[in-house]
PQR file with spaces between the fields and no chain letter, atoms N, CA, C, O and H, PARSE charges and radii, in Angstrom:
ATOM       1  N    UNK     1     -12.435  -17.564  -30.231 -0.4000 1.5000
ATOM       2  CA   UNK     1     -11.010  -17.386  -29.926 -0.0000 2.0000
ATOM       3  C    UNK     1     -10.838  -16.339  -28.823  0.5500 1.7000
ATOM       4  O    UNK     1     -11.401  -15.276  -28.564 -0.5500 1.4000
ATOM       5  N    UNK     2     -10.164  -16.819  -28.448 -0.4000 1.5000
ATOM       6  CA   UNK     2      -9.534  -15.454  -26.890 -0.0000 2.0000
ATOM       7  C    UNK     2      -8.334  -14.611  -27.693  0.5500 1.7000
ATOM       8  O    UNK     2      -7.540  -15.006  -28.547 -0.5500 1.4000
ATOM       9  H    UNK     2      -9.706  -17.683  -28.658  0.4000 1.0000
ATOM      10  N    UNK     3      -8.477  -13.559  -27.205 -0.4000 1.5000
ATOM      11  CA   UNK     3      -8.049  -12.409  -27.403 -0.0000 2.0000
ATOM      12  C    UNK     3      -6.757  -12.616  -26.616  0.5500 1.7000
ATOM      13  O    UNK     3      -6.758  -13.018  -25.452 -0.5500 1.4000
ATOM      14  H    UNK     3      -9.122  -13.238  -26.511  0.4000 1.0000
ATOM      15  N    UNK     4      -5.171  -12.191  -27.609 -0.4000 1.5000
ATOM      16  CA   UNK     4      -4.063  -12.273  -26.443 -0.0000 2.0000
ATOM      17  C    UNK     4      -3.467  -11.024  -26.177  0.5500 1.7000
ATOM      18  O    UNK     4      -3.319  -10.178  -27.059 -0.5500 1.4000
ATOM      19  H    UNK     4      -5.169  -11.864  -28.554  0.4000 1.0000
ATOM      20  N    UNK     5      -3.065  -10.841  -24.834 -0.4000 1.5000
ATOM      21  CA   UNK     5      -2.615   -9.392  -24.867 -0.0000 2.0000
ATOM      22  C    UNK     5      -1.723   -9.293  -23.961  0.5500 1.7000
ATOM      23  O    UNK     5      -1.460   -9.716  -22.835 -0.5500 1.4000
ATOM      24  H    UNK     5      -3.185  -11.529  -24.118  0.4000 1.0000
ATOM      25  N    UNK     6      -1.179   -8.360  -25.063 -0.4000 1.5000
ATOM      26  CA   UNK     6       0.108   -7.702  -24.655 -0.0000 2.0000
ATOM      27  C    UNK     6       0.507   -7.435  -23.262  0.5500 1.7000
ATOM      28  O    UNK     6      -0.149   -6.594  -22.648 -0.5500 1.4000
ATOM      29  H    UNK     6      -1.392   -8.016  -25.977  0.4000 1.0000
ATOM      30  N    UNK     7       1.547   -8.063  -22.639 -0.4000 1.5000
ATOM      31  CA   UNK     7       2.091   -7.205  -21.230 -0.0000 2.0000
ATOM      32  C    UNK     7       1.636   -5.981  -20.601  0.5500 1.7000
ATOM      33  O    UNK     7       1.252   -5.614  -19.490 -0.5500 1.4000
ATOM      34  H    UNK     7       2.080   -8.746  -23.138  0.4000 1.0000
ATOM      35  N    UNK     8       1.948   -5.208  -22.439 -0.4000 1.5000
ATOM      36  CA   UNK     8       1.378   -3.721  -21.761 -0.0000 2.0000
ATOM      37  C    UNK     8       0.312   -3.625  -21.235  0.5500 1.7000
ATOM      38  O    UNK     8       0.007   -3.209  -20.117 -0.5500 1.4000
ATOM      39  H    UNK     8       2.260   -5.506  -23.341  0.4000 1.0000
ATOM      40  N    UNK     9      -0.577   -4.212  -22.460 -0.4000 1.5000
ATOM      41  CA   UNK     9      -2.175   -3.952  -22.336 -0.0000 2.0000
ATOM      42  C    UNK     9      -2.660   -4.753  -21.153  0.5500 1.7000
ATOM      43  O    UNK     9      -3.810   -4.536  -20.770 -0.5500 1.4000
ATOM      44  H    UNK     9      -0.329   -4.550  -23.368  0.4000 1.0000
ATOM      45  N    UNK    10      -1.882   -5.708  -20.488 -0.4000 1.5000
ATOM      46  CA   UNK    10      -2.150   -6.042  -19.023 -0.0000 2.0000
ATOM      47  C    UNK    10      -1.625   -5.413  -18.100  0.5500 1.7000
ATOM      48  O    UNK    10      -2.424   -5.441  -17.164 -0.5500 1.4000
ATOM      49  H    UNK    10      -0.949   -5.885  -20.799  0.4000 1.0000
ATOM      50  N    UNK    11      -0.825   -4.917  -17.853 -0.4000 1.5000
ATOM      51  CA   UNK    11      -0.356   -3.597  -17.315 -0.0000 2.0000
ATOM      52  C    UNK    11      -1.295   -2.401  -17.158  0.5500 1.7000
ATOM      53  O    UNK    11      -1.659   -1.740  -16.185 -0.5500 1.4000
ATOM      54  H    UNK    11      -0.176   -4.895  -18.613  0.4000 1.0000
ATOM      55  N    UNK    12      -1.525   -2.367  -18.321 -0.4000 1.5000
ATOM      56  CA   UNK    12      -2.567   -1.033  -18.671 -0.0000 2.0000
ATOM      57  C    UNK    12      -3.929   -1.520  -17.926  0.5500 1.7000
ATOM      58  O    UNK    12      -4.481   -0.709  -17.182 -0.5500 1.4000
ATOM      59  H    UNK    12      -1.229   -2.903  -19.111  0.4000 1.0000
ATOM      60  N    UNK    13      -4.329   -2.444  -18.049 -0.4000 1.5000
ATOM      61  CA   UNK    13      -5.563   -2.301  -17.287 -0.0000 2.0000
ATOM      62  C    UNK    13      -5.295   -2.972  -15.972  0.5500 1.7000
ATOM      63  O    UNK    13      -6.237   -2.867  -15.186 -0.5500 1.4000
ATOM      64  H    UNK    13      -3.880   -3.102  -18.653  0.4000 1.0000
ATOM      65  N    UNK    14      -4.377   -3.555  -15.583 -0.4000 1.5000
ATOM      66  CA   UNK    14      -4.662   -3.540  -13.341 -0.0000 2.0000
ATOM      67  C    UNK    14      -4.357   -2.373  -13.078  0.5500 1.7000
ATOM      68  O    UNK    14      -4.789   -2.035  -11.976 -0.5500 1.4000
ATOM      69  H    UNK    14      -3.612   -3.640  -16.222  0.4000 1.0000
ATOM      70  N    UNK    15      -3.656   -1.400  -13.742 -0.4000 1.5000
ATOM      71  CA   UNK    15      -3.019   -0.390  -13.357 -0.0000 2.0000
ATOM      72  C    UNK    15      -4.457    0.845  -13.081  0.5500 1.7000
ATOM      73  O    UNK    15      -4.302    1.770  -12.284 -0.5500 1.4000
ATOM      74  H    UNK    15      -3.306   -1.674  -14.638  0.4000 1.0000
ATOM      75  N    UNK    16      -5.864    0.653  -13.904 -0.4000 1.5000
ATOM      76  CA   UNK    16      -6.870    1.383  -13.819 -0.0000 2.0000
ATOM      77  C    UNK    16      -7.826    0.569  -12.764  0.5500 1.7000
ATOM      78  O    UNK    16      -8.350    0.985  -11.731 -0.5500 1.4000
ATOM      79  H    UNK    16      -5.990   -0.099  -14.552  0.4000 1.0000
ATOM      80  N    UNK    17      -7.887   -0.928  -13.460 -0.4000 1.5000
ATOM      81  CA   UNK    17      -8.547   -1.429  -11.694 -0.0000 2.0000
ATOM      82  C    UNK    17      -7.941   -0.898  -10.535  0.5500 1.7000
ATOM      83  O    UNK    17      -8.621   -0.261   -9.731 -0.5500 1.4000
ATOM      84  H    UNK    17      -7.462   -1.267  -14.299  0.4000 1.0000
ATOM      85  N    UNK    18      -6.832   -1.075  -10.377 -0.4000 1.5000
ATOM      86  CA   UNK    18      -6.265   -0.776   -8.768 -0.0000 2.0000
ATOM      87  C    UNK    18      -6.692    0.913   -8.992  0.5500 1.7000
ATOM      88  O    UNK    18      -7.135    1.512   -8.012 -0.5500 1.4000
ATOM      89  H    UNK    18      -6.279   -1.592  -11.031  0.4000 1.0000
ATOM      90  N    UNK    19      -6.583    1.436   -9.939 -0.4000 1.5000
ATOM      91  CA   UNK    19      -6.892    3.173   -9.843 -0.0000 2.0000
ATOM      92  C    UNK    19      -8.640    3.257   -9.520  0.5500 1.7000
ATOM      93  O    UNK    19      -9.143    4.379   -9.455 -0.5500 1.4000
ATOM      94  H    UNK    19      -6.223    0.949  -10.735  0.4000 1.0000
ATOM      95  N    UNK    20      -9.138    2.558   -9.410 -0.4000 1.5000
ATOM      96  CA   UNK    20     -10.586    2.129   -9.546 -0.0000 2.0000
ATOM      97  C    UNK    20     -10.966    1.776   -8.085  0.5500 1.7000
ATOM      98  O    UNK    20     -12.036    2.214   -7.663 -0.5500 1.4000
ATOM      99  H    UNK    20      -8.730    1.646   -9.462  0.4000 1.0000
ATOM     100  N    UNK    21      -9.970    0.820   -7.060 -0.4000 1.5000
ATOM     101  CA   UNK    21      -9.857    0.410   -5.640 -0.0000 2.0000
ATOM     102  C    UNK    21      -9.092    0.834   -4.633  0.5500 1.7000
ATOM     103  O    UNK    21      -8.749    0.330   -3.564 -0.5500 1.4000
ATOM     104  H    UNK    21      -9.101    0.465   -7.403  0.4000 1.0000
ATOM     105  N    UNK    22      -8.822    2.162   -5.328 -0.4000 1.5000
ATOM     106  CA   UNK    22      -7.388    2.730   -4.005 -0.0000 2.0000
ATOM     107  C    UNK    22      -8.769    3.010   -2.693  0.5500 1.7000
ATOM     108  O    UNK    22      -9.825    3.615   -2.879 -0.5500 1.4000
ATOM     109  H    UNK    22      -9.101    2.571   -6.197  0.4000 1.0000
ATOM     110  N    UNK    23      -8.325    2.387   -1.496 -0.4000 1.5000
ATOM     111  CA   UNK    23      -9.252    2.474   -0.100 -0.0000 2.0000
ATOM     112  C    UNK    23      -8.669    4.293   -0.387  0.5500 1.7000
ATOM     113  O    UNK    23      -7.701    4.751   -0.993 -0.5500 1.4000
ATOM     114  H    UNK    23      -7.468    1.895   -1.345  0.4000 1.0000
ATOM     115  N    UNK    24      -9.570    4.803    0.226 -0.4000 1.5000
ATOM     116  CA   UNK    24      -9.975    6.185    0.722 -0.0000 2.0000
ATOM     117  C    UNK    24      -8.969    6.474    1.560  0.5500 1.7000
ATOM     118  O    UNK    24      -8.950    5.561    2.386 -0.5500 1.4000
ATOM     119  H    UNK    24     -10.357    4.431    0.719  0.4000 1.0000
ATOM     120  N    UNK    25      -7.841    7.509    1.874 -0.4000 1.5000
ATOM     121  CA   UNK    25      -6.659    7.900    3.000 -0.0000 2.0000
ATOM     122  C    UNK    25      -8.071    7.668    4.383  0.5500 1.7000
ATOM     123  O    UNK    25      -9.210    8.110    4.529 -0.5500 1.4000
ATOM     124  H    UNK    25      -7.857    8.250    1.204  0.4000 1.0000
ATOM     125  N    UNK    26      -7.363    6.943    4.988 -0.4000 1.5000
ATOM     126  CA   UNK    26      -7.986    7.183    6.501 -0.0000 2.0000
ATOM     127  C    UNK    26      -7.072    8.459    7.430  0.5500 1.7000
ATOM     128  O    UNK    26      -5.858    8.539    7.617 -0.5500 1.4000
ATOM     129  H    UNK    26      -6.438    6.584    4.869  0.4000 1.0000
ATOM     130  N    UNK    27      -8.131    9.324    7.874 -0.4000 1.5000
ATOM     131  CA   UNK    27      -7.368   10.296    9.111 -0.0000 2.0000
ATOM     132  C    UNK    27      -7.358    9.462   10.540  0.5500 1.7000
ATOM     133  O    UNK    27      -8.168    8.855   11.241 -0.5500 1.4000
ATOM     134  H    UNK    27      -9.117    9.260    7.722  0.4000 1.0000
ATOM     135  N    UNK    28      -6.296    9.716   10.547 -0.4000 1.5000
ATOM     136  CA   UNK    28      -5.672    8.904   11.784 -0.0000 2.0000
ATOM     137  C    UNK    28      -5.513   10.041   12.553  0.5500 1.7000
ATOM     138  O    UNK    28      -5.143   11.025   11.912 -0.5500 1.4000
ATOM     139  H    UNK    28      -5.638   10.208    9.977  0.4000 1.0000
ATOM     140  N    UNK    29      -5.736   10.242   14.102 -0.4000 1.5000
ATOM     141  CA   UNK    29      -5.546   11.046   14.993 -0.0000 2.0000
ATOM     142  C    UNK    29      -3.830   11.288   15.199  0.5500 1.7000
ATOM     143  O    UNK    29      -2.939   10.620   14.673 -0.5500 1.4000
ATOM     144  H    UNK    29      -6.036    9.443   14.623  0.4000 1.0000
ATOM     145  N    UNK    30      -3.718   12.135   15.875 -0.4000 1.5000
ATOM     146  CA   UNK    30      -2.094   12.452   15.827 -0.0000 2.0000
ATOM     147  C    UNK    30      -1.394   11.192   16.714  0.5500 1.7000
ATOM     148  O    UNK    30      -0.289   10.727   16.432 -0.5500 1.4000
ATOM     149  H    UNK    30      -4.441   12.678   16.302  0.4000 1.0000
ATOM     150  N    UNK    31      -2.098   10.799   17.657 -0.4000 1.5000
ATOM     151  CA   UNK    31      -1.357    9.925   18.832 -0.0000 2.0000
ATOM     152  C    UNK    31      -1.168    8.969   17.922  0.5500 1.7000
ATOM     153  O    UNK    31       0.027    8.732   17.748 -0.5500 1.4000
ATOM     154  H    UNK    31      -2.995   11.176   17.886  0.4000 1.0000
ATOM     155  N    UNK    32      -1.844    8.381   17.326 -0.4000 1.5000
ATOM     156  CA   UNK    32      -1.722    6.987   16.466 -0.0000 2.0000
ATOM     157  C    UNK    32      -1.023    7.272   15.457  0.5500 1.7000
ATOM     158  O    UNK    32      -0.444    6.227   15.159 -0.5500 1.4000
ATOM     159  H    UNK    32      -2.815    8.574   17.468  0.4000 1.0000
ATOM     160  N    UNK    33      -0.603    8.439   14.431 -0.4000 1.5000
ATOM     161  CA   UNK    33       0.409    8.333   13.756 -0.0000 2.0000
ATOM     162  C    UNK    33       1.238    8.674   14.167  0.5500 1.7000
ATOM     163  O    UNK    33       2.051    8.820   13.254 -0.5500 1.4000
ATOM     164  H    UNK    33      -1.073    9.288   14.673  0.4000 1.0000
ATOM     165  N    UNK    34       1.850    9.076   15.515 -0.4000 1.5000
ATOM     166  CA   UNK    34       3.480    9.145   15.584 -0.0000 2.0000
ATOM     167  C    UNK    34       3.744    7.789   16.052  0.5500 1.7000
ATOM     168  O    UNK    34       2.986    7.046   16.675 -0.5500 1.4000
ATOM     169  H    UNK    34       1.189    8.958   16.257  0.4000 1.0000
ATOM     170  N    UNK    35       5.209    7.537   15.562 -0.4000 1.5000
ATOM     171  CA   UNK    35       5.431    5.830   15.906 -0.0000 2.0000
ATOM     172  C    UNK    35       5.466    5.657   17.299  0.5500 1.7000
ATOM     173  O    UNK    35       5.858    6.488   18.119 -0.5500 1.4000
ATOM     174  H    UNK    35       5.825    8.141   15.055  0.4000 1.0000
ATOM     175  N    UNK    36       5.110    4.730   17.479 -0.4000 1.5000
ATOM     176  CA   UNK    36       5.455    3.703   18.923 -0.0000 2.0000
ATOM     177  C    UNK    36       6.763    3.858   19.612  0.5500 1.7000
ATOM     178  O    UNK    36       7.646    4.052   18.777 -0.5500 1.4000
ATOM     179  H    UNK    36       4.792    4.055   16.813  0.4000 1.0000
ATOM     180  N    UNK    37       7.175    3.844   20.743 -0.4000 1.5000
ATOM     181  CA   UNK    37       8.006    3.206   21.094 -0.0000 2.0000
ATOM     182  C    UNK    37       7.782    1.902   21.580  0.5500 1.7000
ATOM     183  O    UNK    37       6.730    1.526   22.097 -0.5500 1.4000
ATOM     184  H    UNK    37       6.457    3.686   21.421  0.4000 1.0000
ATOM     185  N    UNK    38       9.340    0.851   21.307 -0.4000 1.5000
ATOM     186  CA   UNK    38       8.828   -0.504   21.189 -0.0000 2.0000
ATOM     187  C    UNK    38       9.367   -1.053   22.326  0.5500 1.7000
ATOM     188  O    UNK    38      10.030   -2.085   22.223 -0.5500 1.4000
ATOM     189  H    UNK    38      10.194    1.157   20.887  0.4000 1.0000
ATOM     190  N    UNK    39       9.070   -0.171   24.137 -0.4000 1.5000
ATOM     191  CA   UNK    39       9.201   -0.594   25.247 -0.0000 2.0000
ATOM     192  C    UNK    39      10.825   -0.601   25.461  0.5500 1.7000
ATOM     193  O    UNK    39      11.262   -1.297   26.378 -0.5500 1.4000
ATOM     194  H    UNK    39       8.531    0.667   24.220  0.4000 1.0000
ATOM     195  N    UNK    40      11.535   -0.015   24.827 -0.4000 1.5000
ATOM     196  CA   UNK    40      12.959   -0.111   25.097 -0.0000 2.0000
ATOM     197  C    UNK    40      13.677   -1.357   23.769  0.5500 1.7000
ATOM     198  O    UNK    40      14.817   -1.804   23.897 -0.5500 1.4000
ATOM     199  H    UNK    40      11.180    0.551   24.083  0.4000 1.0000
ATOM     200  N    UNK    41      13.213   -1.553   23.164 -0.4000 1.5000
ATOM     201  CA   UNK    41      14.034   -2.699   22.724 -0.0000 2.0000
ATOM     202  C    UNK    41      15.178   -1.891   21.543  0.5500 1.7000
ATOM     203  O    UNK    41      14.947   -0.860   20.911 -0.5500 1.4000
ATOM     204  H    UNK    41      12.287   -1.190   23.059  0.4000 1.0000
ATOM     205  N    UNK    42      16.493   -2.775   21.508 -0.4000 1.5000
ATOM     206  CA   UNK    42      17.018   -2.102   20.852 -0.0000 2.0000
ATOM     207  C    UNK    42      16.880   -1.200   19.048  0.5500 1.7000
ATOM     208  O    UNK    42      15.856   -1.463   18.416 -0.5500 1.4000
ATOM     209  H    UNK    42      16.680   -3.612   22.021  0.4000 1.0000
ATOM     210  N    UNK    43      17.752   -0.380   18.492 -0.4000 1.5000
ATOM     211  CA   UNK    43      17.018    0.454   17.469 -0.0000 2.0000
ATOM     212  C    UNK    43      17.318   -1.024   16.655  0.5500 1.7000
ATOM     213  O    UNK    43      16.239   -1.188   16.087 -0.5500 1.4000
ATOM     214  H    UNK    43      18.583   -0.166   19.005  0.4000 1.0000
ATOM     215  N    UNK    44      17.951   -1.883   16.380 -0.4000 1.5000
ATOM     216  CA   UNK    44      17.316   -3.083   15.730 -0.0000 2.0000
ATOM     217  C    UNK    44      16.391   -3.713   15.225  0.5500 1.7000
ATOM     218  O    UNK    44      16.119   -4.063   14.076 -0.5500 1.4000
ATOM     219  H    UNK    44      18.828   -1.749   16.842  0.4000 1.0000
ATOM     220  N    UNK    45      15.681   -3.888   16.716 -0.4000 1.5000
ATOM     221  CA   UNK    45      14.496   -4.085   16.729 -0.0000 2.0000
ATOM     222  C    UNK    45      13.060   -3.742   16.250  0.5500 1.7000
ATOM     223  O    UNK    45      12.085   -4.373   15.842 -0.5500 1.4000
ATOM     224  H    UNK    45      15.902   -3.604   17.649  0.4000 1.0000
ATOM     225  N    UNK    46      13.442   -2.230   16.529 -0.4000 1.5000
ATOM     226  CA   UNK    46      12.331   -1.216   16.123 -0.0000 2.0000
ATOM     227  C    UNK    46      11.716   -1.749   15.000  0.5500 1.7000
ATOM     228  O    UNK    46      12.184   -2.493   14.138 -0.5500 1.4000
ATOM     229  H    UNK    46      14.235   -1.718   16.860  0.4000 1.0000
ATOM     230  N    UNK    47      10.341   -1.159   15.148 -0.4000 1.5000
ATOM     231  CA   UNK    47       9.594   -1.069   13.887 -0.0000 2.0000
ATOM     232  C    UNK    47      10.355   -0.291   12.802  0.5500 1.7000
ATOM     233  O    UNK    47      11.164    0.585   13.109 -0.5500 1.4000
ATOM     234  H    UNK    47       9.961   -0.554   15.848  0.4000 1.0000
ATOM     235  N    UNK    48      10.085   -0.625   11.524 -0.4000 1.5000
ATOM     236  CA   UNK    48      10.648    0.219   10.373 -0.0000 2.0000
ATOM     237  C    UNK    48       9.583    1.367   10.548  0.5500 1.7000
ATOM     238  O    UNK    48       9.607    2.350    9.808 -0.5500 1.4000
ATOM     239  H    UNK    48       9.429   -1.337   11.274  0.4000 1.0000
């Protein structure tokens, strides 16, 4: 028989896989994290 489980208890464990696969913070140089400008286009446009 398979075992059924609870929402929580599926909850509860992607919540430790993904705590298990967080990628490493990458350092990004300063030029590359300040945003872009997007060549003039309007603030619409912009990247979020």
């Amino acid at each position: 028989m398979t075992k059924t489980v609870t929402p929580a208890e599926a909850r509860a464990a992607l919540e430790q896989a993904y705590g298990y696969y967080q990628p490493e913070p990458r350092l990004v140089p300063a030029a590359e994290a300040e945003p872009r400008d997007d060549l003039g286009a309007p603030d619409y446009y912009r990247a979020a």
